[in-house]
PLY file of the C-alpha trace (Angstrom):
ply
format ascii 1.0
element vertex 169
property float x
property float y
property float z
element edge 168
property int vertex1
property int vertex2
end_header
117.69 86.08 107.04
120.92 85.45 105.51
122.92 81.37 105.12
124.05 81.87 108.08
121.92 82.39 110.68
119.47 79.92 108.62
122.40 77.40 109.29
122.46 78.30 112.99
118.78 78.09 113.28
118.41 74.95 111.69
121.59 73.56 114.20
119.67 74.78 117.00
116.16 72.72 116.34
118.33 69.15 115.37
120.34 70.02 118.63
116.68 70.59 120.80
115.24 67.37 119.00
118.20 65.30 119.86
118.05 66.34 123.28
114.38 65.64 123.55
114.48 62.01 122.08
117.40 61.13 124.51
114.98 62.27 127.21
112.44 59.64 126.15
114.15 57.15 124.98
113.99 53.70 126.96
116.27 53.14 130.11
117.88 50.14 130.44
116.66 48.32 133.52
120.56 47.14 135.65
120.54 43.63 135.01
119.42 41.27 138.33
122.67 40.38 140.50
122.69 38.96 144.28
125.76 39.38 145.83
126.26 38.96 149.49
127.80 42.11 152.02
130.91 41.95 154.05
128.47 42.45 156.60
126.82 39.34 156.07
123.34 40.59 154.54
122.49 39.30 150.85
121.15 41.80 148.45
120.02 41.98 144.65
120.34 44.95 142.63
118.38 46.61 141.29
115.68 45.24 143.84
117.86 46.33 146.90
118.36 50.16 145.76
114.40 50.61 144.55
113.49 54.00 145.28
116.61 55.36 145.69
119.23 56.82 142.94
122.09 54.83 143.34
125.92 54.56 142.94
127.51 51.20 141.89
131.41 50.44 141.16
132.17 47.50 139.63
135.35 44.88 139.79
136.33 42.08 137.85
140.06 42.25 139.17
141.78 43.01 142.02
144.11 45.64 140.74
140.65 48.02 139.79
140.73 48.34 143.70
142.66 51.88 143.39
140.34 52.89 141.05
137.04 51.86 142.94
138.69 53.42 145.96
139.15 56.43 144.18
135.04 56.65 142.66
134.08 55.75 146.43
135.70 59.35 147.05
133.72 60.71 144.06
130.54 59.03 145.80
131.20 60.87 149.38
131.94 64.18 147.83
129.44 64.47 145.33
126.57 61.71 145.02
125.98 60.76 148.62
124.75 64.23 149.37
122.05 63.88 146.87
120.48 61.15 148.14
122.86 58.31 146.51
123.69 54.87 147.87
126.28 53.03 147.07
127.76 49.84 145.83
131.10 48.81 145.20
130.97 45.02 143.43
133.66 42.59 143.21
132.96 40.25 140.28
134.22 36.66 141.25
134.08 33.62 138.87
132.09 30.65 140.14
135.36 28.40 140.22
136.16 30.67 143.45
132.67 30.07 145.02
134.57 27.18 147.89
136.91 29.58 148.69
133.98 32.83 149.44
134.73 32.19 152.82
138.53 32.99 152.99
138.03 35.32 150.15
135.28 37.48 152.19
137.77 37.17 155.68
140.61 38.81 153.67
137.92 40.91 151.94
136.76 42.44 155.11
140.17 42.46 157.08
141.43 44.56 154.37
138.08 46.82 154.42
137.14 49.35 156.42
134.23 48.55 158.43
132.65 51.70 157.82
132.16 50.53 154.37
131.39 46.60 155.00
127.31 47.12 154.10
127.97 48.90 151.13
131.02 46.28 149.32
128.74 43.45 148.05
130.70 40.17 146.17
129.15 38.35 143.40
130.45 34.91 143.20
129.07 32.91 139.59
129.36 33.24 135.73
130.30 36.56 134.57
129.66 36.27 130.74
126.32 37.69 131.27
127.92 40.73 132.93
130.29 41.11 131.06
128.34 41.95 128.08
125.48 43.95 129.96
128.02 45.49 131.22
129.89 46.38 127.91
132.88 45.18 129.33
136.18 45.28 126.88
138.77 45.28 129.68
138.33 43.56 132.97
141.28 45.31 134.59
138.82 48.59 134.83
136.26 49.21 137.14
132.76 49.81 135.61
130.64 52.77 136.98
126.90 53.14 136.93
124.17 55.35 138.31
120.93 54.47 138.70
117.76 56.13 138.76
114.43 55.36 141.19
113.22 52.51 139.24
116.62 50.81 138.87
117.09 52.02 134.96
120.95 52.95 134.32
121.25 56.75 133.93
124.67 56.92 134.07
128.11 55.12 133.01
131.84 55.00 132.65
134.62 52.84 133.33
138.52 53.18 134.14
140.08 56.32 136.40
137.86 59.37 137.85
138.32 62.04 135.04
135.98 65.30 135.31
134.23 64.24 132.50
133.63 61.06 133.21
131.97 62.26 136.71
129.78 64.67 134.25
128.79 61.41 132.65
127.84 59.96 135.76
125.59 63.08 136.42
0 1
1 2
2 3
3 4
4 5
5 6
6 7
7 8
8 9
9 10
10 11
11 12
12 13
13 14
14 15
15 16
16 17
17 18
18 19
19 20
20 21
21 22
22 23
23 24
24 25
25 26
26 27
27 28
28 29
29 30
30 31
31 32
32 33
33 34
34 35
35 36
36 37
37 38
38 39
39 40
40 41
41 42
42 43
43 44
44 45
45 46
46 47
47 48
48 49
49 50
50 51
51 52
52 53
53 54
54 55
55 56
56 57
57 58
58 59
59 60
60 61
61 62
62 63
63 64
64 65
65 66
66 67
67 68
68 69
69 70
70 71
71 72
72 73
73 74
74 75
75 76
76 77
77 78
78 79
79 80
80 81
81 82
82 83
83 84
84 85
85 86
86 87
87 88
88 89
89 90
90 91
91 92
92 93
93 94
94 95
95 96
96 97
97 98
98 99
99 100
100 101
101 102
102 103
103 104
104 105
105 106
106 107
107 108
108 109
109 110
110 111
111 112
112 113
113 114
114 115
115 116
116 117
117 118
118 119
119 120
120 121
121 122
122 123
123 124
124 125
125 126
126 127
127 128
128 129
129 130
130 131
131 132
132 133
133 134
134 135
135 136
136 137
137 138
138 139
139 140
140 141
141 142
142 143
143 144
144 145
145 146
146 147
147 148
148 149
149 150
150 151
151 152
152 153
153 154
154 155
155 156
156 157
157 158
158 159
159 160
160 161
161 162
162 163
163 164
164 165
165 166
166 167
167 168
């Protein structure tokens, strides 16, 4: 056997171990959020998707909404076929919480209704999000899928990139 296929060999078994310890390694569990539906109906994730893989966007500004309208497409193309549901989550600060009401109204005017059980707003601190979330810029949206038991199996952030959809995956 000459250096070289040795070399190869040897790249092969790392490359099958690393594989196989990603496998098992831990899942993190999607951190516990209630957020209430355009349609009215309160949920908490990961309690409300248990069961099912899901599909959750996430928003902590309003000018993500191109690129969370964009991932929805990903969603209906590509995830909801396999058994997906899906989230799309505008994070709101707390200071905001008296104005939910007018907020939500403008929310669901500017919605289609097709989509009003599955766009779910969050209104209350966002530091703890922020850093579960690993969230260095706020002005991106923040992708995850999740498996049966609510662990995260999948994330990105920003625009829908091939890649990034692979990620997802």
């Amino acid at each position: 056997m000459n250096t070289n296929t040795k070399l190869s060999s040897f790249a092969i078994i790392l490359i099958s171990m690393f594989l196989l310890a990603m496998q098992n390694s831990p899942r993190t569990k999607f951190p516990s959020l209630t957020a209430e539906t355009l349609a009215g109906n309160k949920i908490t994730l990961p309690d409300a998707v248990k069961g099912k893989k899901a599909f959750l966007v996430i928003a902590f500004e309003r000018k993500a909404q191109s690129q969370a309208d964009a991932w929805y497409e990903v969603y209906a193309k590509q995830f909801q076929g396999e058994g997906y549901v899906f989230y799309e989550l505008p994070m709101i600060s707390s200071m905001w919480k008296w104005l939910s009401g007018f907020i939500d109204s403008g929310m669901r005017s500017g919605v289609p209704s097709y989509k009003h059980n599955n766009v779910a707003t969050y209104y209350g601190p966002l530091d703890e999000y922020i850093k579960a979330f690993g969230v260095k810029d706020r002005s991106l949206v923040y992708v995850f899928t999740l498996n049966e038991q609510g662990e995260i199996v999948g994330r990105t952030n920003g625009g829908v990139e091939p890649g990034k959809i692979i990620q997802l995956k």
